[in-house]
N, C-alpha and C positions, 0 to 999 in steps of 0.2 A: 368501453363495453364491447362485449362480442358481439359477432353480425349475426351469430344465431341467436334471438330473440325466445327461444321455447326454453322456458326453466329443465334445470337437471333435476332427476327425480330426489338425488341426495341432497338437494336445498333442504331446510327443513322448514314446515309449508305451518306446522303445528301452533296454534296461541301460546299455549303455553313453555313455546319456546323462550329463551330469557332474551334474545336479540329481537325476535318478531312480537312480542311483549313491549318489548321500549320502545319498539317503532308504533303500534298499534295506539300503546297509552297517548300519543300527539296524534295520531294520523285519524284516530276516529271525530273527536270534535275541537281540535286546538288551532288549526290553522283555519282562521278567522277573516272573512270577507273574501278579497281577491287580491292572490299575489301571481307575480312574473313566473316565480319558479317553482313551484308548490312542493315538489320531490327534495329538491335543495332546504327550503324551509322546514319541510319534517325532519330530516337530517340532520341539520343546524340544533333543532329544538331537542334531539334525542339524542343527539353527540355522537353523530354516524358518519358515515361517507354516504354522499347519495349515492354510489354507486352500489353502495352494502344494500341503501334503502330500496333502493329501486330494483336489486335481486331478490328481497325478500317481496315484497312487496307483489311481484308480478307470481312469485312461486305461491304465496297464497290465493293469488286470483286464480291460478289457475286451477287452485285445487281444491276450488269452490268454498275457502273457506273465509276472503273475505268475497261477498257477492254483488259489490261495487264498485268503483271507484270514481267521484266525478262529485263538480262545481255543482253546490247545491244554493237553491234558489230561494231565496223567502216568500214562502207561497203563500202566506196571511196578508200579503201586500201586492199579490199578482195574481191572485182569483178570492173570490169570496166563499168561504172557507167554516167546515163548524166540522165536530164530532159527532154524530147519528148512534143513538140507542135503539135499536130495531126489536117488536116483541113482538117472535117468532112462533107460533106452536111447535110442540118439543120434537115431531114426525117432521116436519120442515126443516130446521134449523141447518144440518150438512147439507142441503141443497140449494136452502138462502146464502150459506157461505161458499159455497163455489160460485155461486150465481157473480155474486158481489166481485170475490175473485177473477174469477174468469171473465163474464161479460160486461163489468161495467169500470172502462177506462177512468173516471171521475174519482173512483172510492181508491183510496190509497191503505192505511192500514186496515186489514178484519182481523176481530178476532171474538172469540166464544169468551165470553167471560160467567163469571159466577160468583156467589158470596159465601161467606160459612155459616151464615145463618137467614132466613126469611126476612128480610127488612126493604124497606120500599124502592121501590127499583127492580130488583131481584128477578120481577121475569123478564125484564128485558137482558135476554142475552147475547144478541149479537151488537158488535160498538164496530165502526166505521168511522174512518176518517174519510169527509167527501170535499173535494172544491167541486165547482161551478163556475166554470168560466163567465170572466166580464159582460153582462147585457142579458144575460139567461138567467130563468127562476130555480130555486133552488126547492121549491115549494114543489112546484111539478117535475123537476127531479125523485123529489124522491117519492112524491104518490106513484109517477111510476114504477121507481123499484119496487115501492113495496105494492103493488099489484100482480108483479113478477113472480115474487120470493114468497108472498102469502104473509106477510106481517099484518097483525091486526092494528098494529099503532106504532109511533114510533116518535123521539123526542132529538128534535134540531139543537145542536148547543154549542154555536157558536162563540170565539173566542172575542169578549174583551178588549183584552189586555195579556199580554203575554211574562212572566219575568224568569222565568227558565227555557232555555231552547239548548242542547246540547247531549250527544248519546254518551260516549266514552267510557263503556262498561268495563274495558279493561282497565283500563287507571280507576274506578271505582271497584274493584274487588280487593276484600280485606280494607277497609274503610273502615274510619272511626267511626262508632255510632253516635248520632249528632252533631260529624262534624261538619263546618257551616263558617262560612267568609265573615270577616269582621265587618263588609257594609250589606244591606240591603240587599237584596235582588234588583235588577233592572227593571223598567218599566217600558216595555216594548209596543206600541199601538199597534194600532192592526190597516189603518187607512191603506186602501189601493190606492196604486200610484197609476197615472197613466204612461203611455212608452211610447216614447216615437216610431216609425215604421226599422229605423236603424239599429235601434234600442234592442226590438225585439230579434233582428238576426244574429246580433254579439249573442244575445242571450241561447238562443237556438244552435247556436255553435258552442257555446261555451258550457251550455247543463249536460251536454251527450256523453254519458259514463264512458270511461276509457278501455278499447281492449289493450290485452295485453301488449303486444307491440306500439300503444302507444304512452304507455308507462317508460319514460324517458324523458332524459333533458329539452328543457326548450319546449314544451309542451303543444303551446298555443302557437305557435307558427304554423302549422296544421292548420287547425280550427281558424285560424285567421283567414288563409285562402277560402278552407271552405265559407266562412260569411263573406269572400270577396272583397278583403279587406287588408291594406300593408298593415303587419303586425303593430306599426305604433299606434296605429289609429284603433284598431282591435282592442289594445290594453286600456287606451286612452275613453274610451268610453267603458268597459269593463270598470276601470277601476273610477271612473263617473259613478256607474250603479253601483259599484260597492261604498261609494260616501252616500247614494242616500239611500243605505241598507235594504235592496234589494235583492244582493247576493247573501246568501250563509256562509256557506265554508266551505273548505276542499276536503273530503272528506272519504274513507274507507269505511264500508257496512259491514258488519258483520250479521249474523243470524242472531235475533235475539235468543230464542227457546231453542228451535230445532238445531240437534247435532249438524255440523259440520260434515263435509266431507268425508274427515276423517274421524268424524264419530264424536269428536270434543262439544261440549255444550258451554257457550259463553255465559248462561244465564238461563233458570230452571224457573224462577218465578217473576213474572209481571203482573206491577200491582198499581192497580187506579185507585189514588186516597181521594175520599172526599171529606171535605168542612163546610159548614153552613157558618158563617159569621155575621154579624149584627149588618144591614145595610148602612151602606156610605163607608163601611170600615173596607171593602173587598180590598183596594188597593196597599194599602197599608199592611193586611194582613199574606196576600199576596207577594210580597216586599219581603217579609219575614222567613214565609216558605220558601219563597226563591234562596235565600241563604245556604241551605242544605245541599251539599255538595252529590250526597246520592240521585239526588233527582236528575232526570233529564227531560222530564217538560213541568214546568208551572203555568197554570195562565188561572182567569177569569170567566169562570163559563155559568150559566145559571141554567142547572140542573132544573127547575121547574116541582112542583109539586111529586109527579112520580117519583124523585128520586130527593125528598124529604125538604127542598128548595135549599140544595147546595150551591156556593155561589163559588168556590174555589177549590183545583182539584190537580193534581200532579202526578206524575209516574215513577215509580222507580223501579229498578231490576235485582234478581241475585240472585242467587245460587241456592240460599236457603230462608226456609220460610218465615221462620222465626229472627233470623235477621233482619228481615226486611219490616217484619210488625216491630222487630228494636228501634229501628229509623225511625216508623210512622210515630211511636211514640216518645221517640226522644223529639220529634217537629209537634206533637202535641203539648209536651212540656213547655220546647220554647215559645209557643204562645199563649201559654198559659202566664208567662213570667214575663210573658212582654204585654200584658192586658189585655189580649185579644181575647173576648170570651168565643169558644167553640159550641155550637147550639146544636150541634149534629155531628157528626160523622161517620161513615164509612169507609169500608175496601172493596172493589171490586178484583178480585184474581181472574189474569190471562190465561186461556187454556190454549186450545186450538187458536193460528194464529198467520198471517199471510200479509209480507209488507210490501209494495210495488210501488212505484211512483205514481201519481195524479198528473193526468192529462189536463191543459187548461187552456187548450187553443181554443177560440170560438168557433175558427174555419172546422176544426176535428169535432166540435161539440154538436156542428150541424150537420155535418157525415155520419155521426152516429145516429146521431137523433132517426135522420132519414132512414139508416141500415137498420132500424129498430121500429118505425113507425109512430117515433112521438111525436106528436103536431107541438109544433114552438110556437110560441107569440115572435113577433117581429124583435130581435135585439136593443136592449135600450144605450148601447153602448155602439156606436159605425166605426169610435174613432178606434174601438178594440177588435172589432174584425176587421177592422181594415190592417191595423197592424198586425196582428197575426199571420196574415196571410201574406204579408206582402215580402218577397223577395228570401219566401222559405217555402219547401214541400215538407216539415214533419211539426209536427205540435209540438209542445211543449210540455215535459214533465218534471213534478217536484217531490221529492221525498216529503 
């Protein structure tokens, strides 16, 4: 590799390049848990030189068109964690979503969402992804945001059960409709895990998204000193939390909706499907949806009476809109032919749209609190702030 580290402008930095295309299809959600060599491995998997990988790679970072890169966490197992329907009066709503945006470290995806026709739910339009760190209420989270933002109500809906987790938009364009793996979906829980004081600094070293000069071999020798630690011992607990799936994967973001850099758009439409299925079947039926290869979240969440008492709901992305209602309804077929009767459903469509990592330190969750004036009840978790805090100065965040 050269010692100058700044991509040439002649890389071509583009998606729809056919070589930054094949790296992309792995690099988004295919390297799985925690590996030694992460660059190496997408290479491997896409039949490149890491050194090909690691020129394209760093020329799209830098050319804002992928807007990450770094070890992602499994944050349904390292804060307590739900979805947030927020219902905004319509003069409010772009200034409830900046709010969310800009001031509140916690909430991870916002976006404006909407339906094509009046059906229950329908005026709650802004959705959040929010964690709450370990020992904190999530209840008085968010009566204060929404005393902030001006929401007159708003519906918590935490995850279950998870059986889809993965983005990978680019290996998902031009997709069969309905197609869908020969077993099941997984079955992912959601239990928080507790971390030792050590746990947490691998971790804090290891989720810090990469600049681009550190897009290179050998990765985590870096990140090792900085948690203060010889590199075997580093991996050696690293790959500890990747067996009891606490880490996700090594992973490159792109922009879901909004153009690129260079003006490309990965993906035009995002679509939150809902189903209502018979109680005691969620898992089963969950299992089935997970099969579909378009999707890239499934879980278990119970929508509540607002929003018709759906009990299972997923995401998918594309380009175009009527593809994407071809998927929904080729995943309504197959459960129609697997006996799962459907008592409901809907689509919510993504408009306006903003994805940032979730803060989930306790230490940071009580600096904000303070910077903000919201009185906390005392932590019901010590042995979580105390590892947060110990032997790190930055929180922790998770896609």
């Amino acid at each position: 590799m050269s010692a100058d580290l700044s991509p040439s402008p002649a890389i071509p930095s583009d998606v729809s390049d056919p070589i930054n295309a094949r790296i992309l299809a792995v690099s988004e959600d295919r390297i799985s848990g925690f590996v030694n060599e992460p660059f190496a491995a997408i290479a491997f998997s896409a039949e490149l030189t890491e050194d090909l990988v690691i020129e394209r790679l760093r020329a799209m970072l830098a050319a804002g068109v992928i807007r990450r890169i770094r070890q992602t966490l499994m944050a349904t197992n390292l804060a307590p964690g739900a979805l947030v329907a927020w219902r905004v009066p319509a003069e409010r709503l772009d200034s409830a979503f900046s709010y969310m945006v800009k001031d509140d470290p916690f909430s991870g995806h916002v976006v404006i969402r909407s339906t094509d026709a009046e059906t229950p739910g329908s005026v709650y339009r802004l959705w959040t992804t929010l964690k709450v760190p370990q020992g904190f209420s999530m209840t008085r989270h968010c009566d204060f945001l929404a005393s902030q933002v001006g929401a007159e109500s708003y519906r918590v809906m935490p995850a279950k059960r998870l059986f889809t987790l993965g983005v990978g938009h680019v290996r998902r364009r031009g997709m069969e409709l309905g197609s869908r793996s020969e077993e099941p979906g997984r079955v992912l829980d959601t239990n928080i895990v507790e971390l030792s004081p050590l746990e947490w600094r691998v971790l804090t070293a290891l989720k810090r998204e990469f600049a681009i000069d550190e897009v290179k071999p050998s990765p985590w020798l870096a990140r090792a000193d900085e948690a203060g630690l010889p590199l075997e011992d580093f991996i050696r607990v690293a790959r500890s939390l990747s067996g009891r799936e606490v880490i996700g994967r090594f992973s490159t973001f792109l922009e879901h909706v909004k153009p690129s850099a260079t003006g490309e758009r990965v993906t035009r439409y995002n679509a939150l499907f809902h189903w209502r299925v018979p109680p005691g079947r969620e898992i089963e039926a969950g299992r089935e949806v997970g099969r579909h290869h378009i999707l890239t979240h499934a879980y278990w969440r119970e929508g509540g009476p607002e929003f018709g008492n759906v009990n299972i709901m997923a995401v998918a992305h594309g380009t175009d809109k009527e593809v994407v209602l071809g998927h929904k309804l080729a995943i309504d077929k197959h459960l129609e032919e697997a006996g799962i009767p459907v008592l409901y459903t809907n689509v919510f469509w993504g408009g306006r749209s903003e994805i940032k990592p979730s803060e989930i330190s306790p230490v940071e969750y009580a600096r904000w609190a303070a910077s903000v004036g919201l009185a906390l009840e005392e932590p019901k978790s010590r042995s979580a702030l105390r590892a947060s805090s110990s032997d790190t100065k930055e929180g922790l965040r998770l896609e």
